[in-house]
C-alpha positions as CSV (number, residue, x, y, z in Angstrom):
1,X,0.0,0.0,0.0
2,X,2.5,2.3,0.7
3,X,4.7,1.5,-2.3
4,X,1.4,2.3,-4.0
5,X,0.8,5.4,-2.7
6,X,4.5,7.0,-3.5
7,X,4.7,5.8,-6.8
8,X,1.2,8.0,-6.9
9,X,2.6,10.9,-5.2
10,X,5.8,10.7,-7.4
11,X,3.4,10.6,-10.2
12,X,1.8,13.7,-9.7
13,X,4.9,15.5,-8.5
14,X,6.3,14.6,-12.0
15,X,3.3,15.5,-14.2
16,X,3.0,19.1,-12.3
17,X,6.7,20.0,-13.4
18,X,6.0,19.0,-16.8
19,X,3.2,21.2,-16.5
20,X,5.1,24.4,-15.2
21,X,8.4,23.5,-17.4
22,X,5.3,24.2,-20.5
23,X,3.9,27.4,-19.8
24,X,6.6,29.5,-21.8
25,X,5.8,27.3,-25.0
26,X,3.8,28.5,-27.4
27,X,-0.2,27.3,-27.8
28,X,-0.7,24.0,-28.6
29,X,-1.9,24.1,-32.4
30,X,-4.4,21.8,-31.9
31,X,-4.7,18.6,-33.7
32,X,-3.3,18.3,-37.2
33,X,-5.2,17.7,-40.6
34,X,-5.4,13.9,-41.6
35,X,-3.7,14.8,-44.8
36,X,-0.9,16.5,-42.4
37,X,-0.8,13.7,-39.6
38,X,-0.8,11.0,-42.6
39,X,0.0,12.2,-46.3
40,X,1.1,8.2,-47.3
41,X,-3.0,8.3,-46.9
42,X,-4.4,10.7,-48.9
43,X,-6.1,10.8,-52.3
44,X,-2.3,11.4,-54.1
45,X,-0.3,8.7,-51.8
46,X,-2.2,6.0,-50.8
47,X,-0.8,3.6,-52.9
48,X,-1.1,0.6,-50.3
49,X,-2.0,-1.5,-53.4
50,X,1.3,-2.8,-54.9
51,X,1.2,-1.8,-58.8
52,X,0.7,-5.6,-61.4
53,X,3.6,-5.1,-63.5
54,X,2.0,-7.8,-66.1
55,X,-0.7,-5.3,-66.9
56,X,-0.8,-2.8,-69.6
57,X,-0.8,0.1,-67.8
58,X,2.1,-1.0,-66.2
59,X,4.8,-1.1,-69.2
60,X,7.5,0.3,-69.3
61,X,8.2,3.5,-70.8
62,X,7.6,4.4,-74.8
63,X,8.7,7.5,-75.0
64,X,5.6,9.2,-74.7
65,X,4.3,12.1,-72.5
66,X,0.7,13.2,-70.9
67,X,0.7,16.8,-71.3
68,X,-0.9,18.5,-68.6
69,X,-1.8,15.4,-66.7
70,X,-1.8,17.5,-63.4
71,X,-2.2,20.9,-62.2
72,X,-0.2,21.9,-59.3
73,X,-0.4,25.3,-57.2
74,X,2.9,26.2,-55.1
75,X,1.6,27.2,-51.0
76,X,-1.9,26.3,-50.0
77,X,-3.0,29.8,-50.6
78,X,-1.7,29.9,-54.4
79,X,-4.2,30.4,-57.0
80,X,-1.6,30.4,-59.9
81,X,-2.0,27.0,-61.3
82,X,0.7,25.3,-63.0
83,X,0.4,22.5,-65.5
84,X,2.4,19.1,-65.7
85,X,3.3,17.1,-68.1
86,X,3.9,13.7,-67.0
87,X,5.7,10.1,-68.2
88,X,3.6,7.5,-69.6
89,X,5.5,4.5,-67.8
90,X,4.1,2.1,-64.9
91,X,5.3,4.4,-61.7
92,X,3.1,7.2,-63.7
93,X,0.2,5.3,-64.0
94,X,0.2,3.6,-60.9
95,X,0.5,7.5,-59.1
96,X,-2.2,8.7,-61.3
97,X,-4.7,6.1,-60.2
98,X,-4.7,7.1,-56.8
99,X,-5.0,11.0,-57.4
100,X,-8.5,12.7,-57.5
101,X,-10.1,15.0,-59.8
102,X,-10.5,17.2,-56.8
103,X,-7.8,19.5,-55.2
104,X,-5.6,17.5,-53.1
105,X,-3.3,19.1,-50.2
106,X,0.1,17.7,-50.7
107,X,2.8,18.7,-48.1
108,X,6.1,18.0,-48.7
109,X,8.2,17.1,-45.3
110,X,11.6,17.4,-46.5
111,X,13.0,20.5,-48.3
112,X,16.4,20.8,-49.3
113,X,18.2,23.7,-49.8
114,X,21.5,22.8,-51.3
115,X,20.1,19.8,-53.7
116,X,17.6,22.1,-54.8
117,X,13.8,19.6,-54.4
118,X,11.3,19.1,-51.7
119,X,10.3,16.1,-51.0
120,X,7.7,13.7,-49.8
121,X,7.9,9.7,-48.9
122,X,5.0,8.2,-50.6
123,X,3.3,4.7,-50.0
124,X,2.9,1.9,-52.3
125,X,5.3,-0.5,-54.5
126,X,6.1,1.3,-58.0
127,X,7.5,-0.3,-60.4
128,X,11.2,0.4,-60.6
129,X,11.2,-0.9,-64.4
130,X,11.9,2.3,-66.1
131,X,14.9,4.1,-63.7
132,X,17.3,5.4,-65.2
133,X,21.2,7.1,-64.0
134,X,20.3,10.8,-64.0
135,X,23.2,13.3,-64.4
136,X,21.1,16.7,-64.9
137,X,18.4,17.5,-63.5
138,X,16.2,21.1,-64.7
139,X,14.1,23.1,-62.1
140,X,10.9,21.9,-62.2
141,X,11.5,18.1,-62.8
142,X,9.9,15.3,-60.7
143,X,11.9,12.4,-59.8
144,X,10.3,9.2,-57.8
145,X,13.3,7.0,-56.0
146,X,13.2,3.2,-55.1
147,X,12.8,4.1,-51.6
148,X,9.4,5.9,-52.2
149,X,10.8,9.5,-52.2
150,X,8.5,11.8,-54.7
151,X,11.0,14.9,-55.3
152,X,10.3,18.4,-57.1
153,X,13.1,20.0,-58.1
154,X,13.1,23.3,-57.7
155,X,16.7,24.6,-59.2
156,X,19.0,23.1,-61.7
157,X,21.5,20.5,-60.4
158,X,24.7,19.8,-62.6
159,X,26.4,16.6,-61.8
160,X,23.8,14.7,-59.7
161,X,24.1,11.0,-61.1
162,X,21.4,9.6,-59.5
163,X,19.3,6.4,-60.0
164,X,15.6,7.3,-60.0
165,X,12.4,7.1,-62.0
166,X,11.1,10.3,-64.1
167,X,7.6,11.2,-63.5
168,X,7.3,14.3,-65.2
169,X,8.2,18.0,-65.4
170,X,6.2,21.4,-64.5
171,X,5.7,23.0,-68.3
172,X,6.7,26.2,-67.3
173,X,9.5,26.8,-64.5
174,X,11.0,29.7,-64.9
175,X,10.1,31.1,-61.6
176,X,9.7,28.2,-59.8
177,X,13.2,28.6,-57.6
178,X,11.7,31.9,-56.2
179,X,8.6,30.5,-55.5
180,X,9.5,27.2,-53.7
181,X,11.8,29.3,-51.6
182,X,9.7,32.3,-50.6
183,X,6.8,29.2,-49.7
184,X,9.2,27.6,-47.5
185,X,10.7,31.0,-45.9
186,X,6.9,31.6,-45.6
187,X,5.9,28.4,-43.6
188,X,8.9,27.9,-41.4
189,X,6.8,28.4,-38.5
190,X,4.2,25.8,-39.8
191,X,2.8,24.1,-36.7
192,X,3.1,20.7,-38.3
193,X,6.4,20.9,-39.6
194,X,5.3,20.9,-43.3
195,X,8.0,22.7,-45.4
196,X,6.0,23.3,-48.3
197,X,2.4,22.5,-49.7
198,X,1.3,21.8,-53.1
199,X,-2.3,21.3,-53.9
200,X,-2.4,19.1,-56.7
201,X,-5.5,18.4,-59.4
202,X,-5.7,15.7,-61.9
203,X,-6.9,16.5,-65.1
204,X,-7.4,12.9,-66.6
């Protein structure tokens, strides 16, 4: 009994410092949206099913391109919508599946400054068929890796010889470094820890 009733006052004597050690922190934000908490589960990532490389719409790449397969807008309050041309191949087709005709939040994690892309890890098995050694990479280029990373690339990168699967590129870059960074320098403070959001529209 008396074992019991320390551990309880040691208890409470430890839950009322964390409580005083707190009250300088800012507000608590209050819970996070799903698409925030989760994004492997929304419309755009969910791809818990793993892609049937026998299928057609799984072959590997022929060369050809889906012009304006997406739409993406840069920030969540953007209203400047960007078109995307994207790679017919099985990774494409598989991604495009689980995307919606309706807007989808998208927020990318990671952001990197010095390789130039933000970044998202994405659920599902893609098919790894059609990656290819990349030594170039343009701003504005979308690269999906075998360990589920979905990267935009937001500056050129000279030299990057990487293994990875194209997805497609954003049609016209030209500003794209400057607005990438002034969203990120925008949402540093982002009480979720999201470095940058896209909201993202397919238009098949």
């Amino acid at each position: 009994m008396k074992k019991s009733i320390s551990y309880l006052v040691t208890m409470i004597l430890a839950v009322s410092m964390l409580t005083m050690t707190g009250c300088g922190k800012t507000e608590d934000p209050g819970t996070p949206p799903a698409d925030v908490i989760s994004p492997e589960n929304t419309a755009e990532s969910d791809t818990t099913v793993e892609s049937d490389t026998g299928s057609d719409t799984t072959t590997t790449y022929d060369g050809s391109a889906m012009e304006n397969a997406v739409t993406i807008r840069i920030g969540q309050g953007s209203s400047t919508e960007r078109a995307v041309t994207m790679y017919s191949n099985a990774a494409v087709h598989t991604m495009l599946d689980y995307l919606s005709t309706d807007m989808t939040l998208f927020p990318a994690n990671i952001y990197e400054e010095e390789e130039g892309f933000a970044a998202q890890n994405i659920r599902g098995t893609y098919s790894r068929d059609d990656e290819i050694t990349v030594t170039d990479i343009k701003a504005g280029e979308l690269y999906l890796f075998g360990d589920g990373q979905l990267r935009l690339y937001f500056r050129d990168v000279t030299g990057a010889n990487m293994t990875a699967t194209p997805i497609g590129y954003v049609e016209d870059a030209t500003d794209i470094t400057e607005v990438v960074e002034e969203e990120y320098a925008a949402n540093e403070d982002d009480p979720w820890g999201v470095k940058v959001y896209f909201q993202i529209t397919k238009n098949m």
